[in-house]
C-alpha positions as CSV (number, residue, x, y, z in Angstrom):
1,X,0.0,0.0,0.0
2,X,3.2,2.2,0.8
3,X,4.6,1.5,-2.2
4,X,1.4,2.1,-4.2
5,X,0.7,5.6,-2.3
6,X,4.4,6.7,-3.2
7,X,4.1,5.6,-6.8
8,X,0.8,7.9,-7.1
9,X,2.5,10.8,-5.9
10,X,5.3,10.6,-8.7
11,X,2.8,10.3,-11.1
12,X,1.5,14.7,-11.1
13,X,5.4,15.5,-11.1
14,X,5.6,13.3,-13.8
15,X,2.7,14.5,-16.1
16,X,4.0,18.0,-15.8
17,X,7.5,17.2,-16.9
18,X,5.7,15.6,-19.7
19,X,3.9,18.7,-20.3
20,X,6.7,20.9,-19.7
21,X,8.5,19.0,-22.5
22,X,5.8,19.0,-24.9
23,X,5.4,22.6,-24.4
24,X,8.8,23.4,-24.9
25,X,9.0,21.5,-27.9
26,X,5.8,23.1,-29.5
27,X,7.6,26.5,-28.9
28,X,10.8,25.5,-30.5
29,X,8.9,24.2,-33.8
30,X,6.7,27.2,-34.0
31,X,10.1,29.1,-33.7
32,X,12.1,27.4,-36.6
33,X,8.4,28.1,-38.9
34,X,8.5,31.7,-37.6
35,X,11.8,32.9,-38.0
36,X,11.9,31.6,-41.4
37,X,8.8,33.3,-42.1
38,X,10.2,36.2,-41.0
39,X,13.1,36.0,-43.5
40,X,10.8,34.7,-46.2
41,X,8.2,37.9,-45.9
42,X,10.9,40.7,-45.6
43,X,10.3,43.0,-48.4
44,X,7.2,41.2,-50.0
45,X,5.1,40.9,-47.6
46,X,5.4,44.4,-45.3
47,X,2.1,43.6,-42.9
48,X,2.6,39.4,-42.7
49,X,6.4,40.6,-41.8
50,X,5.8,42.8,-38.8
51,X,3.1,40.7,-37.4
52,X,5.0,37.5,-37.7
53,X,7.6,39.5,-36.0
54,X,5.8,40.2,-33.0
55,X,4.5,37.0,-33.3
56,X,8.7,35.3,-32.9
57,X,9.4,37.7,-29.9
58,X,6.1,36.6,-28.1
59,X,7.5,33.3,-28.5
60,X,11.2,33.7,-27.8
61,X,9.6,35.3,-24.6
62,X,7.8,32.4,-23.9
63,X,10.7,29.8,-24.9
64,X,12.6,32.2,-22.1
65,X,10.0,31.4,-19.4
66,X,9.8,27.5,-20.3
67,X,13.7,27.8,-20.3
68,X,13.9,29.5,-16.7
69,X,16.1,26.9,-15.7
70,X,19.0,27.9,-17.6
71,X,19.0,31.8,-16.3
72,X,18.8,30.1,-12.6
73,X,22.1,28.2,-13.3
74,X,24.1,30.4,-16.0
75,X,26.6,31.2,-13.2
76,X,27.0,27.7,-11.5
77,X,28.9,25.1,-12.2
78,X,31.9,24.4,-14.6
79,X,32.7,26.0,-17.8
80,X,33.4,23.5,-20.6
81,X,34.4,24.3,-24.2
82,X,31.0,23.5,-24.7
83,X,29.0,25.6,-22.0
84,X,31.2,28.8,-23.1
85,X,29.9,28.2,-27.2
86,X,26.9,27.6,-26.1
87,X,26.3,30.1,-23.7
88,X,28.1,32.9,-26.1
89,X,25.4,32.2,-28.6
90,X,22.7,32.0,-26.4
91,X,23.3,35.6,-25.2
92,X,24.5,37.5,-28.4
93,X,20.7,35.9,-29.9
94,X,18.5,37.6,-26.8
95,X,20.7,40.6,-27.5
96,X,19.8,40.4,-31.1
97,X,16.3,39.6,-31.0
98,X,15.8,42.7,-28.4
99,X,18.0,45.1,-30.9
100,X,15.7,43.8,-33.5
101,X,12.4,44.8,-31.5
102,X,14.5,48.3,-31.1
103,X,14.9,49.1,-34.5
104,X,11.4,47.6,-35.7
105,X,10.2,50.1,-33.2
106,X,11.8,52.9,-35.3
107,X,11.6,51.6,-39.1
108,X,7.9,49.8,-39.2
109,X,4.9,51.0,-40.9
110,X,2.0,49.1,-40.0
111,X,2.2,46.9,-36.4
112,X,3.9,49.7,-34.8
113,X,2.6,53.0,-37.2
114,X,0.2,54.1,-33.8
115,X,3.2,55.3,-32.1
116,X,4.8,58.5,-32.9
117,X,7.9,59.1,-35.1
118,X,11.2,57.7,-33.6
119,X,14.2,59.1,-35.1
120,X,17.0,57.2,-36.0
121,X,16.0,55.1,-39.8
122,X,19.8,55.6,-40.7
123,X,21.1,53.5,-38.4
124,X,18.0,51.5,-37.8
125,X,17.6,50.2,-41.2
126,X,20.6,48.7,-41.3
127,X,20.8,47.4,-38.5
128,X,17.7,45.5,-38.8
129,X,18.7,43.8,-41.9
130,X,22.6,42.5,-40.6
131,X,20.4,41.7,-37.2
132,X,18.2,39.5,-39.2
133,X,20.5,38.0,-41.1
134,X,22.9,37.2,-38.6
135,X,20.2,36.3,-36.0
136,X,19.3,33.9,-38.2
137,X,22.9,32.2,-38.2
138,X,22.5,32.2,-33.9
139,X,18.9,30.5,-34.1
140,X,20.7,27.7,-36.6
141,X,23.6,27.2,-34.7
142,X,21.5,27.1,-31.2
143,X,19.1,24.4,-33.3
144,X,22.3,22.3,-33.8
145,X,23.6,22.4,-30.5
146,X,20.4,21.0,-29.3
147,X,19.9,18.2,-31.6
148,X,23.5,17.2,-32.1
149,X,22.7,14.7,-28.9
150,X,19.7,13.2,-30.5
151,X,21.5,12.4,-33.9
152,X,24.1,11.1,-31.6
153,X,21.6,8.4,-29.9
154,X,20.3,7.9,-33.2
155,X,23.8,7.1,-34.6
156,X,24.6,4.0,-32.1
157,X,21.2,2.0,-33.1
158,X,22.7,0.5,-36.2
159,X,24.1,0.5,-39.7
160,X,20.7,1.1,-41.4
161,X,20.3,4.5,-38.9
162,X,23.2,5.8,-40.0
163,X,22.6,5.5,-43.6
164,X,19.4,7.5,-43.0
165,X,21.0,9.7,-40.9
166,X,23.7,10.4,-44.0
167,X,21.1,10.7,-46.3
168,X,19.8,13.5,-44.7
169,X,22.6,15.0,-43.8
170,X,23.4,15.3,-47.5
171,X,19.9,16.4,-48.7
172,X,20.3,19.2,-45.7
173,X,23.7,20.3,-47.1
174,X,22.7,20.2,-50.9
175,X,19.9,21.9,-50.6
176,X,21.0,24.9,-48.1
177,X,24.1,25.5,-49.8
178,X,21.6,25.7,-53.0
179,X,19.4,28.1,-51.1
180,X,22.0,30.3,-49.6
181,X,23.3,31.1,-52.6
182,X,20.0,31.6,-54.7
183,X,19.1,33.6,-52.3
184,X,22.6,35.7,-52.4
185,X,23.0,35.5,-48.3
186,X,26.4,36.2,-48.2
187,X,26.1,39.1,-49.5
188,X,23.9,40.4,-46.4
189,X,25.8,38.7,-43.9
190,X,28.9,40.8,-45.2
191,X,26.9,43.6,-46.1
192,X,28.3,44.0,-49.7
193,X,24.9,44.9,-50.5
194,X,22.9,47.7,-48.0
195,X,19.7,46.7,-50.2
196,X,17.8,43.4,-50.4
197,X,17.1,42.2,-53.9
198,X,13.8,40.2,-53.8
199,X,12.9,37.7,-57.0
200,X,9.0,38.8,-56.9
201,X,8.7,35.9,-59.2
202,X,9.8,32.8,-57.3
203,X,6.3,31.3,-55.4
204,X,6.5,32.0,-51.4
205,X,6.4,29.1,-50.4
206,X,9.3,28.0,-52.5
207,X,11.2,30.9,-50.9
208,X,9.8,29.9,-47.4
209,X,11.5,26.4,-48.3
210,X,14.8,27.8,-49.2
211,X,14.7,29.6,-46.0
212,X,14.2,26.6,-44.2
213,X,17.1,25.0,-45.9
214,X,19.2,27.9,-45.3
215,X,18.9,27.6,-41.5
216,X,18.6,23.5,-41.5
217,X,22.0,23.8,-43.2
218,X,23.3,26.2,-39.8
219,X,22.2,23.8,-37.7
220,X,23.9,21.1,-39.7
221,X,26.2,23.4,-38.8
222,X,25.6,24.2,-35.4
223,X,25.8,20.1,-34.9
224,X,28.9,19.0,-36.1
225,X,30.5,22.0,-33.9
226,X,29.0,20.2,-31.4
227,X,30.2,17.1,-32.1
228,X,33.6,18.6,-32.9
229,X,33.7,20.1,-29.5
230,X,32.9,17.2,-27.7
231,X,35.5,15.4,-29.5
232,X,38.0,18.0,-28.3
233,X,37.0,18.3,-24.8
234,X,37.5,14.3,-24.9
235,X,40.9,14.6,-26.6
236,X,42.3,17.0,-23.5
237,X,40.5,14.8,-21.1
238,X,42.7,11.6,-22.2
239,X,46.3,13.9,-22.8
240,X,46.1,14.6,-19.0
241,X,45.5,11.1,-18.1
């Protein structure tokens, strides 16, 4: 009876980490769709793009609260290879997303046209696009961080796994290095070019694919940095045995 009576009173701590999860993992796909919506709508679609905006801080807010955890223990504990990447591109992507709220503020015309004037479209401008564009790098690379450890489970199970796992890996590389340079990305990320140059031809949703692929291929990215790290932090680990 004990043992029954204890075995209940796991079970409500149990169905809210359950929940917790599943919440947190609805937020991170709604994320990956929004932000490359966001990319996809810029300059073709002015109101979608704002609203979808508002839309990816409300949830980056939200992915902050279900992430609490990780602000309570930023300061504790040891500081791998690892935890400093990780941690360095966790922070520079909450200050980017809130410099990209700042300079929306200043440079949108339809979620934000009730408030008055703000000076400052010469810097905002820019700003907003090499904050996009490099945000965009920070969100891939965080993706892969994360997921790195579940294509590492998946890796063990077998031959057949691992073939898939390939497989995909190549589609994910083929097709985002194809995107990123339809869609000329380098040349923001650089800023070579100050003005985005928009194919008002190519079907959205082809260009909401290609954005998709462009930020699949960061976290493809994003994991094998991962991995790469890992392996490194192992390598030191057996020199001072």
């Amino acid at each position: 009876m004990a043992a029954s009576d204890k075995g209940a009173t796991r079970l409500p701590g149990q169905h809210a980490r359950q929940r917790g999860r599943a919440a947190r993992r609805a937020v991170d796909i709604a994320l990956a769709a929004g932000f490359s919506l966001v990319m996809a709508t810029a300059l073709v679609e002015d109101v979608a793009h704002e609203w979808i905006g508002i839309g990816v801080f409300l949830l980056v807010v939200t992915h902050q609260v279900l992430n609490r955890s990780w602000w309570r223990t930023l300061l504790r504990g040891r500081w791998s290879l690892r935890r400093v990447v990780s941690s360095a591109v966790d922070l520079c992507l909450v200050v980017e997303v809130l410099a990209m709220l700042a300079s929306a503020l200043v440079v949108s015309a339809h979620a934000f046209s009730w408030l008055p004037v703000i000076p400052g479209a010469g810097w905002a401008r820019p700003a907003h696009l090499l904050g996009s564009y490099w945000g965009y790098v920070l969100v891939g690379l965080h993706t892969g961080f994360h997921v790195q450890p579940m294509f590492a489970r998946a890796w063990r199970r077998g031959r057949c796994v691992r073939l898939a796992l390939l497989a995909c890996c190549a589609v994910v590389l083929l097709a985002g290095v194809w995107s990123f340079v339809t869609l000329d990305v380098g040349a923001y990320l650089t800023y070579s070019s100050p003005f985005v140059f928009v194919d008002f031809d190519t079907p959205f949703a082809l260009r909401w694919v290609q954005w998709l692929a462009v930020g699949a291929l960061y976290a493809l990215a994003g994991s094998a940095l991962w991995a790469l790290m890992g392996g490194a932090a192992g390598r030191r680990r057996q020199s001072r045995a």
